[in-house]
C-alpha positions, 0 to 999 in steps of 0.5 A: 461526542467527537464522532458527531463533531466528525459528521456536522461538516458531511451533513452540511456538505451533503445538504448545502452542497450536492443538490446544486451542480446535480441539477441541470443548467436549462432544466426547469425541473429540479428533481432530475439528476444528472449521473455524470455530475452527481459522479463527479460531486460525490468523488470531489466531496469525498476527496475533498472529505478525505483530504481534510480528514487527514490533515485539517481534522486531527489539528481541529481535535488536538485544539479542541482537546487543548481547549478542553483540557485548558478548561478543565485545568482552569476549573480545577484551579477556580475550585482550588482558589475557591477553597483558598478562598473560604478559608482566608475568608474564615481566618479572617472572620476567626482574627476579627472576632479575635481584635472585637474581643480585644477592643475593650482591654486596648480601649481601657489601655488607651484611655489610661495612657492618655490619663498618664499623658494627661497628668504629665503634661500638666505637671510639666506645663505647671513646672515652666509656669512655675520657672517662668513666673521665677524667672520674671520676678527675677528680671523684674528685680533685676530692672527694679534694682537697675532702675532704683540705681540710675535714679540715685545716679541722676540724682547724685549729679543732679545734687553735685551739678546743683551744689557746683553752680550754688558754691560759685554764688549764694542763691535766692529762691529764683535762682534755685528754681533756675539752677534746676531747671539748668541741670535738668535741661542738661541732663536731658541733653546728656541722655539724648546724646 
């Protein structure tokens, strides 16, 4: 194979290169051949062959020997990868098949965890409930009791005011009516203030 990679650039070289200065400048005929200028062509050629067999093919081989042992490594790890490749891809298969069959039992995990939750969650709601419904009947005695106490409070000076102005004077029904009204009004201011 090298050795006709090697003859490519002399067939070229003879096809392209030598019929052209072997014909004659003024000669119509292109079949007559000059014998000094063929001379000539043919040691140019193969000066200019020898030279590049030595120095320009052995670089232009050791690239191509590169470029074919580049290639080989390179399939040779494409294969290596394409095995790799196939086995992950049946690991993975043989680990899915694996979480498929587990699915269930983590369902049925699941679904009995949330039924735990579930039940949780409603005991603790129903507990705060429970304390929050406490807590307001115990507020709502506590303003029950503050309520029922500042009545009898306002009350208690109500009569006191009442019976202070009625022991200054003996009342009518009219002044009666009026003494109340005064103690309200005073009281209202009192609150106001």
């Amino acid at each position: 194979m090298r050795r006709l990679l090697f003859l490519v650039p002399l067939l070229g070289l003879l096809i392209l290169g030598l019929p052209a200065p072997l014909l004659a400048e003024g000669d119509a005929n292109p079949m007559k051949i000059e014998a000094d200028t063929a001379i000539w062509s043919i040691v140019v050629f193969i000066g200019l062959f020898v030279i590049l067999y030595f120095k320009a093919w052995p670089l232009v081989l050791e690239g191509l020997q590169k470029r074919e042992e580049t290639i080989r490594s390179s399939l040779e790890e494409a294969k290596k990868t394409r095995d790799e490749m196939a086995r992950m891809q049946a690991d993975f298969k043989k680990e899915l098949a694996e979480a498929h069959q587990q699915i269930p039992a983590l369902m049925e995990e699941a679904r009995k965890k949330g039924d735990a939750m579930v039940t949780q969650k409603l005991a603790e709601a129903t507990a705060k409930i429970q304390a929050d419904q406490d807590r307001f009947r115990h507020e709502m005695e506590i303003a029950k009791d503050q309520a029922i106490k500042e009545l009898w409070e306002q009350a208690a000076q109500l009569a006191t005011l009442i019976s202070a102005k009625a022991i200054g004077r003996s009342l009518s029904a009219e002044d009666h009516h009026r003494l109340v009204d005064e103690a309200l009004n005073e009281m209202r201011q009192a609150e106001n203030n």
